[in-house]
Backbone of each chain as nested JSON, in Angstrom:
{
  "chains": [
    {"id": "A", "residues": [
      {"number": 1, "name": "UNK", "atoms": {"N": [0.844, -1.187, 0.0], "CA": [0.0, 0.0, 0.0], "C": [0.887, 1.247, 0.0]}},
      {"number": 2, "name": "UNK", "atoms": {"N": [0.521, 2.098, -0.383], "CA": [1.544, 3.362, -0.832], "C": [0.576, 4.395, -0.209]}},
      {"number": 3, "name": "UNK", "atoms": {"N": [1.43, 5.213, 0.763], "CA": [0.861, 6.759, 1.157], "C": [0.94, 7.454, 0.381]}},
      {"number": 4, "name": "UNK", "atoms": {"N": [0.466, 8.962, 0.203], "CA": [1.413, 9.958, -0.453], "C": [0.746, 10.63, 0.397]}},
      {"number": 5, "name": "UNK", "atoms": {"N": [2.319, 11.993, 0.631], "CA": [1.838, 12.809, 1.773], "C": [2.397, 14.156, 1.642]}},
      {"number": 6, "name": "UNK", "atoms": {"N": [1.062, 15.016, 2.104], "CA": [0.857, 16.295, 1.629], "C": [1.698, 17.53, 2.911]}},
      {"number": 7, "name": "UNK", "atoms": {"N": [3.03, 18.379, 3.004], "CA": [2.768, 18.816, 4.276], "C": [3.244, 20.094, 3.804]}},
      {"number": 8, "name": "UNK", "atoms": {"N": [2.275, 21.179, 4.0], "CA": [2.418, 22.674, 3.558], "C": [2.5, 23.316, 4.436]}},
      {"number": 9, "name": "UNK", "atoms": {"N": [2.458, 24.558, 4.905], "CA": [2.731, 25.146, 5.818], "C": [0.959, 26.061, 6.109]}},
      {"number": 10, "name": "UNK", "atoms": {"N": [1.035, 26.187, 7.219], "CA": [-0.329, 26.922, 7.611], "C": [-0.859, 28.2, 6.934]}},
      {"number": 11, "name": "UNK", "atoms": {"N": [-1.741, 28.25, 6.447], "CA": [-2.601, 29.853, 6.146], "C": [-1.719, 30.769, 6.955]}},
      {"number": 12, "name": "UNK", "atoms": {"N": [-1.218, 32.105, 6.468], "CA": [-0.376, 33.146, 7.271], "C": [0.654, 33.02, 7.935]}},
      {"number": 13, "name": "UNK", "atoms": {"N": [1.201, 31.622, 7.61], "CA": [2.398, 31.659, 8.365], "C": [3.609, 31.97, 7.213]}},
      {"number": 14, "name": "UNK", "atoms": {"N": [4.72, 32.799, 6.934], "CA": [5.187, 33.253, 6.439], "C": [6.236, 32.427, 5.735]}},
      {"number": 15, "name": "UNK", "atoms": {"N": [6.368, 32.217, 4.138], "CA": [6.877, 31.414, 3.395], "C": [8.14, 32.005, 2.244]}},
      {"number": 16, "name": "UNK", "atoms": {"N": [9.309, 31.991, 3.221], "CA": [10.211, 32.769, 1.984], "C": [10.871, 31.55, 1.09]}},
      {"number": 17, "name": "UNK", "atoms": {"N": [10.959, 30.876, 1.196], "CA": [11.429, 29.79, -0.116], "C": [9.886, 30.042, -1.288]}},
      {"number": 18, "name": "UNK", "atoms": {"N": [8.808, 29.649, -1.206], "CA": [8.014, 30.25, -1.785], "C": [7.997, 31.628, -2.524]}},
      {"number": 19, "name": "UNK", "atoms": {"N": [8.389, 32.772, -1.707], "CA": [8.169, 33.941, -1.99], "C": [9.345, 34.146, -3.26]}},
      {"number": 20, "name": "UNK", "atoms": {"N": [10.836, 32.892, -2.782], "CA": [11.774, 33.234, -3.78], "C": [11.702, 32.692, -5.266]}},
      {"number": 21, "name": "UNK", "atoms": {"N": [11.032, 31.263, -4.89], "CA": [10.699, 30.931, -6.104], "C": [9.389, 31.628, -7.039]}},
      {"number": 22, "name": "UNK", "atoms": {"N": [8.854, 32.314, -6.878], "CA": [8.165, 33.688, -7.182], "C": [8.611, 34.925, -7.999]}},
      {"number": 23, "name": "UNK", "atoms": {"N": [9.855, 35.263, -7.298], "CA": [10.682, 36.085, -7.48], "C": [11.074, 35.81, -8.858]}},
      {"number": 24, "name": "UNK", "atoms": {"N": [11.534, 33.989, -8.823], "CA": [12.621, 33.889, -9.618], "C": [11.714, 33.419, -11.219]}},
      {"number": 25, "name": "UNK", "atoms": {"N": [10.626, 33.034, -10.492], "CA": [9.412, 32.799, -12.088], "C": [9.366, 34.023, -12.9]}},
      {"number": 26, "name": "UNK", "atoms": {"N": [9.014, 35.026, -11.714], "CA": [9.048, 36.576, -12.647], "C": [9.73, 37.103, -13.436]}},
      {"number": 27, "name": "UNK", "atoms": {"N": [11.094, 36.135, -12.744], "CA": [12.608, 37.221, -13.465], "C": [12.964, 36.345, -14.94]}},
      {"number": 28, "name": "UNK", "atoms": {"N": [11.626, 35.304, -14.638], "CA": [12.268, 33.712, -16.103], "C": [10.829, 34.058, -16.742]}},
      {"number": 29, "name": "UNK", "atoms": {"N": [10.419, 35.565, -16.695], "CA": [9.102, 35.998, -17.703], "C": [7.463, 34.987, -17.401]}},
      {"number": 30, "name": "UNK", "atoms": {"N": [7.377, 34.926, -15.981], "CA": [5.894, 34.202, -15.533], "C": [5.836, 35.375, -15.117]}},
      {"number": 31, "name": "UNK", "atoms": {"N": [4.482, 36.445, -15.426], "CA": [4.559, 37.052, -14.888], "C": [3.342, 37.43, -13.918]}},
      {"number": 32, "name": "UNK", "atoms": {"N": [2.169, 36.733, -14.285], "CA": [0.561, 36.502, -14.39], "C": [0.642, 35.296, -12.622]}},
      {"number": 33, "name": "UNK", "atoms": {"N": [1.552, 35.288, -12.012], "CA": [1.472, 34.449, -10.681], "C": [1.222, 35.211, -9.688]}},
      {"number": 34, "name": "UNK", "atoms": {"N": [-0.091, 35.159, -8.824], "CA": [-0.214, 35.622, -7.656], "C": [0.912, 34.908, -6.25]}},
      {"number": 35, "name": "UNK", "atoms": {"N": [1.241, 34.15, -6.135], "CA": [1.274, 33.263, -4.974], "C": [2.021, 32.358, -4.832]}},
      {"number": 36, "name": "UNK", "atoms": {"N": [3.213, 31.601, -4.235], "CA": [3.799, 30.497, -4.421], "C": [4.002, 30.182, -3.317]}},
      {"number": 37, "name": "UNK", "atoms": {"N": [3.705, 28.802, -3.134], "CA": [3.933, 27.954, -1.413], "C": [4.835, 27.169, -1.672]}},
      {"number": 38, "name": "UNK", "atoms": {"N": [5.631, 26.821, -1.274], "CA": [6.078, 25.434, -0.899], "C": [6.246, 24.722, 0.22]}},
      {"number": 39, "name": "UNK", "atoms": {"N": [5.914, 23.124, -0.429], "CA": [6.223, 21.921, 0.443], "C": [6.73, 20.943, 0.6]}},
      {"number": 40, "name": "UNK", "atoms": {"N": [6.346, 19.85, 1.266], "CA": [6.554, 18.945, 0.875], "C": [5.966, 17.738, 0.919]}},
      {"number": 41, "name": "UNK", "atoms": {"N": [6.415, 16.634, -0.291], "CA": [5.898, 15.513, -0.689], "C": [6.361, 13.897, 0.139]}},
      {"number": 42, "name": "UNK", "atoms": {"N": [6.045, 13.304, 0.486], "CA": [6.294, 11.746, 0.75], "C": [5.62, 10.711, 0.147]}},
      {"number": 43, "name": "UNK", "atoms": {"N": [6.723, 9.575, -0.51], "CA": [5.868, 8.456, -1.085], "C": [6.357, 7.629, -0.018]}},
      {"number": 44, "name": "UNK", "atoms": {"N": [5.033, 7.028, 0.961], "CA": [5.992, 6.085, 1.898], "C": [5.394, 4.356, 1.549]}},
      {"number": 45, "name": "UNK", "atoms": {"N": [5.863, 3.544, 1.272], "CA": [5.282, 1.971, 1.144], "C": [5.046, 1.532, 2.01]}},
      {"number": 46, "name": "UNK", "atoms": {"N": [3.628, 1.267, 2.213], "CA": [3.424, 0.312, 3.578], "C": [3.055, -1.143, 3.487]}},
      {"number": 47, "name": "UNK", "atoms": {"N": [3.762, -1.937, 4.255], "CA": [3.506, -3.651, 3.669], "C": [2.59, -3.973, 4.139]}},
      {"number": 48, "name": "UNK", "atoms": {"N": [1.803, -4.841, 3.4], "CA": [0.317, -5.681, 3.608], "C": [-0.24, -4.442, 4.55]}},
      {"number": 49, "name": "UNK", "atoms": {"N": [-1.249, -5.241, 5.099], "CA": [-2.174, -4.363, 6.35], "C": [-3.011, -3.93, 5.796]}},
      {"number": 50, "name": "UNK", "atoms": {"N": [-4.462, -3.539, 6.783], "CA": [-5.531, -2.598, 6.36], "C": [-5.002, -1.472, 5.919]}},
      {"number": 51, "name": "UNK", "atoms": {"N": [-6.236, -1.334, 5.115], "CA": [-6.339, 0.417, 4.897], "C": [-6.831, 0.982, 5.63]}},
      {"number": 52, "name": "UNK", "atoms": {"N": [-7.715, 1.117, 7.069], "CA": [-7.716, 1.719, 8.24], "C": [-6.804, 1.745, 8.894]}},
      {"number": 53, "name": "UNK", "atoms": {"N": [-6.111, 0.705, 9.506], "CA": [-4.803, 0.535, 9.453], "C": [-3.69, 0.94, 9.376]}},
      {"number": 54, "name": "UNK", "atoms": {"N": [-3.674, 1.749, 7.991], "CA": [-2.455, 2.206, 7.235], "C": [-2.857, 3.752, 7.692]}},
      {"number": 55, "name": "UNK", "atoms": {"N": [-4.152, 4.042, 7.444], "CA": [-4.687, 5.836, 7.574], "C": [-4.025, 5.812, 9.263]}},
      {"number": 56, "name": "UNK", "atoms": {"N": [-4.025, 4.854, 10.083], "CA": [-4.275, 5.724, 11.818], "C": [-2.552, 5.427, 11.725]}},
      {"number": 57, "name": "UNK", "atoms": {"N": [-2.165, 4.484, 10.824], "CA": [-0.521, 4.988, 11.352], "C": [0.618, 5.981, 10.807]}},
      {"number": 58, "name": "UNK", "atoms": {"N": [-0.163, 6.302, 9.004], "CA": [0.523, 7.691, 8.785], "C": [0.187, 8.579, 9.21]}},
      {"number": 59, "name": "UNK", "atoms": {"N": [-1.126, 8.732, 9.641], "CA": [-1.665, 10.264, 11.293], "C": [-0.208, 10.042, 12.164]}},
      {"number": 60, "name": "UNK", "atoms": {"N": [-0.603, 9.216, 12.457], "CA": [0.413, 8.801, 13.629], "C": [1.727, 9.742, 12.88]}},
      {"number": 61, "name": "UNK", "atoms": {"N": [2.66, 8.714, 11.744], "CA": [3.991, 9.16, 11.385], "C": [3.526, 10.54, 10.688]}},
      {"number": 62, "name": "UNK", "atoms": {"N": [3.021, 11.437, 10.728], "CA": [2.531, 13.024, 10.475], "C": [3.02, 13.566, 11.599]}},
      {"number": 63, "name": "UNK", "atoms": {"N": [2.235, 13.297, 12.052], "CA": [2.008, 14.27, 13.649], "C": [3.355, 13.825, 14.692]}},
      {"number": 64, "name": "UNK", "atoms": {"N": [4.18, 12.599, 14.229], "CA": [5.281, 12.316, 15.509], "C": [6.645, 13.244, 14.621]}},
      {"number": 65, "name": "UNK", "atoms": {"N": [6.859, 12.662, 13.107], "CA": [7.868, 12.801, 12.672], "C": [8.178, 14.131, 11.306]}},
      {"number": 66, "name": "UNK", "atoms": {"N": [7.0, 13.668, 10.534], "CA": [7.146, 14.28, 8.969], "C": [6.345, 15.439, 9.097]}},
      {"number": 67, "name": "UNK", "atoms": {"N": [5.332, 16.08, 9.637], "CA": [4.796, 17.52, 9.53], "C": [5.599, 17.982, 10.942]}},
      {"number": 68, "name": "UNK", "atoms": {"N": [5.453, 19.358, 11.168], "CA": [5.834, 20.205, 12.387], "C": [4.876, 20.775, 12.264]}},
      {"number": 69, "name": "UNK", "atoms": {"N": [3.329, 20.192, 13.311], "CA": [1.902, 20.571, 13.447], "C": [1.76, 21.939, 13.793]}},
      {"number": 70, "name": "UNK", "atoms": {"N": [2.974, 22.433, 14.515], "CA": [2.806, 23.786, 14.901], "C": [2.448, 24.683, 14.345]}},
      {"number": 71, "name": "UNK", "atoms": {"N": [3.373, 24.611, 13.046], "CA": [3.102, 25.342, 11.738], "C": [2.768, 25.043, 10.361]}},
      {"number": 72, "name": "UNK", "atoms": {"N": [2.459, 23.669, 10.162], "CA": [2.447, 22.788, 8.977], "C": [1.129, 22.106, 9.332]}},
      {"number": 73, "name": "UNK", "atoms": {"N": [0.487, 22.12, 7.939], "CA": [-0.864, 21.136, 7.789], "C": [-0.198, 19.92, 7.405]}},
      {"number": 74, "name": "UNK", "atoms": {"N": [-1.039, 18.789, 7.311], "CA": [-0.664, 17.615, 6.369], "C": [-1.918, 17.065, 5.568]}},
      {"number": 75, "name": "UNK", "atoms": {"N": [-1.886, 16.438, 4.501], "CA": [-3.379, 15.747, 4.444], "C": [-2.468, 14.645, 3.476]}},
      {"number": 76, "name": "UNK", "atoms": {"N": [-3.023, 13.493, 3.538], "CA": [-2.295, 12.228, 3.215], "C": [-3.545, 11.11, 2.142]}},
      {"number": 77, "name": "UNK", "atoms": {"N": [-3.324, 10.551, 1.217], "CA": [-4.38, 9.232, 0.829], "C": [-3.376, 8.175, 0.529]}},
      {"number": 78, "name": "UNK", "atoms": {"N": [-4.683, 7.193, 0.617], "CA": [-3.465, 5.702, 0.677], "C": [-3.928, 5.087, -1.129]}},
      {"number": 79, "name": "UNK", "atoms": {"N": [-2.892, 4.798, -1.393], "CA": [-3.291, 4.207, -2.531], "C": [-3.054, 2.462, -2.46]}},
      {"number": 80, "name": "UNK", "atoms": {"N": [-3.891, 1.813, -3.255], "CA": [-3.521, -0.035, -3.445], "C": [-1.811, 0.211, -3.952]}}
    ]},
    {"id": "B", "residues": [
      {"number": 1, "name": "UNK", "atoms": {"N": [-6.644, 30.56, -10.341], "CA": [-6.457, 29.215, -10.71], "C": [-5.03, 28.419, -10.099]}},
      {"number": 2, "name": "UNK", "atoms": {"N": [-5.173, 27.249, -9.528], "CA": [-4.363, 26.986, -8.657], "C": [-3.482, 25.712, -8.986]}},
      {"number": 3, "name": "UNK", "atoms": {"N": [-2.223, 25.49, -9.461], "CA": [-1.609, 24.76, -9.796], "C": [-1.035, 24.197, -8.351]}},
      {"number": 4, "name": "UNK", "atoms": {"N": [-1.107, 22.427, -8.404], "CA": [-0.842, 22.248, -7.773], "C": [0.58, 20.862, -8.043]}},
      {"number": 5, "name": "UNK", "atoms": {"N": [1.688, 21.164, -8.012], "CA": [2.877, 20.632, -8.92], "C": [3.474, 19.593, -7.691]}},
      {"number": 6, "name": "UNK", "atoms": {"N": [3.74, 18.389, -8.072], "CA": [4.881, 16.751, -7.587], "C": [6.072, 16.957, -7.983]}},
      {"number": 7, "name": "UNK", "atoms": {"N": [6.959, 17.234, -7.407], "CA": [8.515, 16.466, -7.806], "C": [9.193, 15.784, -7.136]}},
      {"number": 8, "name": "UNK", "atoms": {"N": [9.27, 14.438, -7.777], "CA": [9.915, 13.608, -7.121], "C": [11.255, 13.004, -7.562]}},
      {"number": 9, "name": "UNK", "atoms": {"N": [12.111, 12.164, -7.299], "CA": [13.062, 11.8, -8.139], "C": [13.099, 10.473, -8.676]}},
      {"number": 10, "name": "UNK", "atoms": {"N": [13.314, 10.398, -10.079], "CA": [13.21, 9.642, -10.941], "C": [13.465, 8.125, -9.993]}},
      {"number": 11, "name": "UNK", "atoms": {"N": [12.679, 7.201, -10.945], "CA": [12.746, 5.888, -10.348], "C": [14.609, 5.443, -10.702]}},
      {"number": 12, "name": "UNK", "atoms": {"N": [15.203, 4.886, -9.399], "CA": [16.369, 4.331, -9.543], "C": [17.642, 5.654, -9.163]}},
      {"number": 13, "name": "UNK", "atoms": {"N": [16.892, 6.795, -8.688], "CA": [17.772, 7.783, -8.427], "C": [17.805, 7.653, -6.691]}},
      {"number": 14, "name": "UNK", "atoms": {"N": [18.95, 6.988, -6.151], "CA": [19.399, 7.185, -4.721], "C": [18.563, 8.82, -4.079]}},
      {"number": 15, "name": "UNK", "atoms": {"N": [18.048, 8.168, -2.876], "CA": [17.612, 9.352, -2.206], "C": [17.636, 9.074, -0.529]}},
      {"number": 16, "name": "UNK", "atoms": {"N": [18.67, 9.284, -0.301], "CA": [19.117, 9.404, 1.531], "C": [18.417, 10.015, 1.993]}},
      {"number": 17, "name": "UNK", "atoms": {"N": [17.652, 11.561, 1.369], "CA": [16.537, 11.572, 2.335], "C": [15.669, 10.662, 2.619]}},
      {"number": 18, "name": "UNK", "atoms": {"N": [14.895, 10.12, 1.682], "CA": [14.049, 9.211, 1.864], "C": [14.538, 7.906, 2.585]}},
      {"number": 19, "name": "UNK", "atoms": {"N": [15.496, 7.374, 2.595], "CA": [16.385, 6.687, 3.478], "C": [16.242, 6.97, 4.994]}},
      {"number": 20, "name": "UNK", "atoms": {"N": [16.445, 8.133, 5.272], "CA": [16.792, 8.744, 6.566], "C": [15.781, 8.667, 7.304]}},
      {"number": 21, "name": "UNK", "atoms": {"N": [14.873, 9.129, 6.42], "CA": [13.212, 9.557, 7.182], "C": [12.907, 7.895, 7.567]}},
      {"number": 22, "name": "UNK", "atoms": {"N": [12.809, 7.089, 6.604], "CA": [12.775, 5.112, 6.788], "C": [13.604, 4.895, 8.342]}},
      {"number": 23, "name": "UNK", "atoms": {"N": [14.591, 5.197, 8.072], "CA": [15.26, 4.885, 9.308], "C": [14.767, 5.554, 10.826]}},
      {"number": 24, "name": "UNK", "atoms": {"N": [14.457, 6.435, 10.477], "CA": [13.671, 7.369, 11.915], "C": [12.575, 6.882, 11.597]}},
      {"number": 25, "name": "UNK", "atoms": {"N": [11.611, 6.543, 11.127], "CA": [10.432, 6.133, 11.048], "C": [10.35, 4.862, 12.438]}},
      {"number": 26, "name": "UNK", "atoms": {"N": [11.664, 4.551, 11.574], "CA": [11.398, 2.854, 12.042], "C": [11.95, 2.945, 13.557]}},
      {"number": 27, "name": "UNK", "atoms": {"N": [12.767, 3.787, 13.824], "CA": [13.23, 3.412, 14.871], "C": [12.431, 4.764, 16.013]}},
      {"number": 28, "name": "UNK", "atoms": {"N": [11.465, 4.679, 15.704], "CA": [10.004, 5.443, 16.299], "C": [8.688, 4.341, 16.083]}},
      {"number": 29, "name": "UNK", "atoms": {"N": [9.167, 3.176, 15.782], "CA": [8.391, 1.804, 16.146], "C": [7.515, 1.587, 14.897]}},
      {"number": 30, "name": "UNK", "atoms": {"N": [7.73, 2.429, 13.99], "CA": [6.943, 1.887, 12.172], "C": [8.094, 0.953, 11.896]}},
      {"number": 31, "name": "UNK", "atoms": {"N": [7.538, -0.437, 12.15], "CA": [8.206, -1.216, 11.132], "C": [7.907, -1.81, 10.157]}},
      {"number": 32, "name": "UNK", "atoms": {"N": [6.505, -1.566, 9.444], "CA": [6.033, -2.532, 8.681], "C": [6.149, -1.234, 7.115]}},
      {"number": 33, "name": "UNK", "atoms": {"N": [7.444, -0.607, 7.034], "CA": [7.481, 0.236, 6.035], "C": [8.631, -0.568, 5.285]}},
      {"number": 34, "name": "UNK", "atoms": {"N": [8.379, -0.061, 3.666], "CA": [9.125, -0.677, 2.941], "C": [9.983, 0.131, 2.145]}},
      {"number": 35, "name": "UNK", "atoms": {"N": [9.559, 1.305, 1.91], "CA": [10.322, 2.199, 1.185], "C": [9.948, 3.945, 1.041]}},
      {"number": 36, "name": "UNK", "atoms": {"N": [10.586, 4.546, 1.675], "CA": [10.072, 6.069, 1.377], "C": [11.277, 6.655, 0.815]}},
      {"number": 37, "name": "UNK", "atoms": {"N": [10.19, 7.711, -0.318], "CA": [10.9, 8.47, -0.984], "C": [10.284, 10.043, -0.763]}},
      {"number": 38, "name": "UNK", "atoms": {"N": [11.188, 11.018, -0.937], "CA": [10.917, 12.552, -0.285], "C": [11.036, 13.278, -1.925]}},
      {"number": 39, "name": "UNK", "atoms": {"N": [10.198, 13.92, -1.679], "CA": [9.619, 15.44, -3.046], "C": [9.366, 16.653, -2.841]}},
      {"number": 40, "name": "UNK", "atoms": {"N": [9.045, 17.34, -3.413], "CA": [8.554, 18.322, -3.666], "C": [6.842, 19.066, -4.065]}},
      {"number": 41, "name": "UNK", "atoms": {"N": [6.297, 19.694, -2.849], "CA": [5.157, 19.839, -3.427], "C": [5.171, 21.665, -3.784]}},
      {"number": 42, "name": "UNK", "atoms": {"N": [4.662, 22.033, -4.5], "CA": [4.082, 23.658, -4.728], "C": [3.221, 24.067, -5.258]}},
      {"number": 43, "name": "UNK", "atoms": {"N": [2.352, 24.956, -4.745], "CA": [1.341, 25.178, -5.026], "C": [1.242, 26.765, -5.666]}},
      {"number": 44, "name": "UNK", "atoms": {"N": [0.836, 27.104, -6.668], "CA": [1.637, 28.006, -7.73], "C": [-0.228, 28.79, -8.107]}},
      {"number": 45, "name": "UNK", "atoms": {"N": [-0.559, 30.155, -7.602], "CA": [-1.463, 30.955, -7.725], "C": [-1.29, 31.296, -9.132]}},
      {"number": 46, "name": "UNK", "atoms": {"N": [-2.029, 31.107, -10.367], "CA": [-2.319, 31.716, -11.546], "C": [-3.445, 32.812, -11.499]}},
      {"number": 47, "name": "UNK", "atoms": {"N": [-3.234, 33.979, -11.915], "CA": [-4.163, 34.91, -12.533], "C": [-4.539, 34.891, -13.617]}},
      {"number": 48, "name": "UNK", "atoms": {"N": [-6.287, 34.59, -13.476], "CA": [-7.144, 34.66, -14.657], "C": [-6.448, 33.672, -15.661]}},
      {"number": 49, "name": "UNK", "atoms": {"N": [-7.032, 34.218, -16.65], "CA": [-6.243, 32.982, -17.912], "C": [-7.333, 31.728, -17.977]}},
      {"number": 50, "name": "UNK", "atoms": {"N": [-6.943, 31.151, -19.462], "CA": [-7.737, 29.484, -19.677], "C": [-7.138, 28.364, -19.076]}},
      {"number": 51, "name": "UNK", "atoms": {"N": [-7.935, 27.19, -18.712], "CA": [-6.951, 26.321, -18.178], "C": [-5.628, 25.804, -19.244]}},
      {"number": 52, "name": "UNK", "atoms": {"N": [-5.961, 25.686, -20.869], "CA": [-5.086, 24.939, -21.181], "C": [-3.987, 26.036, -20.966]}},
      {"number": 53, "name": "UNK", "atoms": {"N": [-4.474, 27.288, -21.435], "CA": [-3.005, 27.891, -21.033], "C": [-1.867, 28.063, -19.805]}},
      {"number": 54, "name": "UNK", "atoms": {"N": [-2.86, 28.093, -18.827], "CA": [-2.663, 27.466, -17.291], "C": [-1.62, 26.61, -17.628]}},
      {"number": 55, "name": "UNK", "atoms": {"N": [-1.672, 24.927, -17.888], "CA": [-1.237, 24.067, -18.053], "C": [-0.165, 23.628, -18.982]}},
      {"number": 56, "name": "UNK", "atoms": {"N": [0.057, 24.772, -19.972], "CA": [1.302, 25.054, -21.005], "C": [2.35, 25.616, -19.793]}},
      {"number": 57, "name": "UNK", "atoms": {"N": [1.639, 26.605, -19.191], "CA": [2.642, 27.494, -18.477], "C": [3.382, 26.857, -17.763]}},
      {"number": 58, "name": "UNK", "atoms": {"N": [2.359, 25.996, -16.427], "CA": [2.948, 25.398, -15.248], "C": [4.481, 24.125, -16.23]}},
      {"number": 59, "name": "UNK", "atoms": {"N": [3.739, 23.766, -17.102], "CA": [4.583, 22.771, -17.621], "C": [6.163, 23.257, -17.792]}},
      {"number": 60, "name": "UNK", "atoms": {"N": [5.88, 24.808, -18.415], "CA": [7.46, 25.446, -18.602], "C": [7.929, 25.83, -17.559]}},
      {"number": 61, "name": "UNK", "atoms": {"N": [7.116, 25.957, -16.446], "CA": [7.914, 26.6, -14.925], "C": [8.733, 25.353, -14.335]}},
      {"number": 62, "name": "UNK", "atoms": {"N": [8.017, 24.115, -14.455], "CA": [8.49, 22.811, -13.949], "C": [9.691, 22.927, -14.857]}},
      {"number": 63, "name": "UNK", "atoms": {"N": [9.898, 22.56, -16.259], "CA": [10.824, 22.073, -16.771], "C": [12.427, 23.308, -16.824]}},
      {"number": 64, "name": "UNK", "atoms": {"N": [12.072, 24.473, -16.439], "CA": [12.64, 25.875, -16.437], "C": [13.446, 26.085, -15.266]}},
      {"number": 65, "name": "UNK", "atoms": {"N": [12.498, 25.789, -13.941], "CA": [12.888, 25.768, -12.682], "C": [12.741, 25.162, -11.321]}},
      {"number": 66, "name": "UNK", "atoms": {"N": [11.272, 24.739, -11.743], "CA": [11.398, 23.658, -10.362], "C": [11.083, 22.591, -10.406]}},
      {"number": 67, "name": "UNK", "atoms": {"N": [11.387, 21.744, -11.517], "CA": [12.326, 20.62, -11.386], "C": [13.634, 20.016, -11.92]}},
      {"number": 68, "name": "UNK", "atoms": {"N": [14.554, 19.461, -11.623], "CA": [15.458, 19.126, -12.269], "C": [15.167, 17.686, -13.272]}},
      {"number": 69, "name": "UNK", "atoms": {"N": [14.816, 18.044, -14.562], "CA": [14.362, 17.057, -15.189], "C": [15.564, 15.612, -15.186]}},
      {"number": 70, "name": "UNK", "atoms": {"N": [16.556, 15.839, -15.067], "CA": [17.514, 15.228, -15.295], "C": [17.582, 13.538, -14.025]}},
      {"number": 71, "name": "UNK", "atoms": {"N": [16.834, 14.179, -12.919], "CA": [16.64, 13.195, -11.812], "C": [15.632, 13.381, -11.099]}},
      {"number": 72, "name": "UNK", "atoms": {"N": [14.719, 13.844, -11.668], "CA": [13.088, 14.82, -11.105], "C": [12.024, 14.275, -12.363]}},
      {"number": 73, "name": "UNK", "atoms": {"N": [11.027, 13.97, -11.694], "CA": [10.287, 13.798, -12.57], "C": [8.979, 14.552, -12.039]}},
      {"number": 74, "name": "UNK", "atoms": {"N": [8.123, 15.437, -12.805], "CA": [7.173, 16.277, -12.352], "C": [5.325, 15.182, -12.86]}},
      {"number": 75, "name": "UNK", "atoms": {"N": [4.793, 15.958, -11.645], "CA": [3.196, 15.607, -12.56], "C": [2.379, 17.223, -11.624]}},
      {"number": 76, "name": "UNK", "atoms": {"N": [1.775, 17.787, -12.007], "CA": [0.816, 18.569, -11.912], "C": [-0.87, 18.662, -12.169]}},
      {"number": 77, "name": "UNK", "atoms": {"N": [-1.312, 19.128, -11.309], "CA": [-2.778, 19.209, -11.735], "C": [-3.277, 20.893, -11.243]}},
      {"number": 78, "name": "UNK", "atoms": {"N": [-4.395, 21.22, -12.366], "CA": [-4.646, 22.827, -11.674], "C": [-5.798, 22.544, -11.531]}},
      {"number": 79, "name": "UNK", "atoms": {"N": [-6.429, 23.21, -11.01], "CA": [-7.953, 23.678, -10.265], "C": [-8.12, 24.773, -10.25]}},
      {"number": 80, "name": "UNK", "atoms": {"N": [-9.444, 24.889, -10.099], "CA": [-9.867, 26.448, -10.136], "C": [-9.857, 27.142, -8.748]}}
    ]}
  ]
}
């Protein structure tokens, strides 16, 4: 079973890697971009097991290891 | 209109992050993982515009600057 996992940073919390890659679209003639976030991605493999299962233990590896809840959302789906 | 862009690295391209994170995973009591790999997510604000043109664009920002096609492989989807 394969996760993939979503972890961006919160509404208003302030994003300068974003803001630079912005910068740098403008200066490579994008010029029509309001906005740029960045994040990050995880493909994690999980062997056999439910798919309930699999959802309560990447919550789990979100919230212990791979997001920083403080300031980072996550949202995750499991694929076959 | 809201592009929302994957980069990950090509199948067969070594990635110690994704390594690293496996190894802390596991030794935070996930053991039933088999393989994680680490990416890139961004989420890229377009003004106005059609989608296909949307989708020409994002394509040249990926291949231009944020991804390295060479050991990156991109997929994108936009929304309104």
């Amino acid at each position: 079973m394969k996760a993939k996992i979503f972890v961006t940073l919160k509404k208003g919390v302030l994003d300068p890697q974003g803001k630079t890659i912005q910068k740098a679209l403008g200066s490579l003639g994008f010029k029509n971009i309001d906005d740029v976030r960045a994040g990050k991605y995880f493909e994690v493999n999980i062997k056999n097991g439910a798919k309930k299962k699999a959802e309560a233990e990447v919550k789990k590896m979100c919230e212990r290891l791979l997001a920083n809840t403080v300031i980072e959302d996550y949202t995750f789906k499991i694929e076959k």
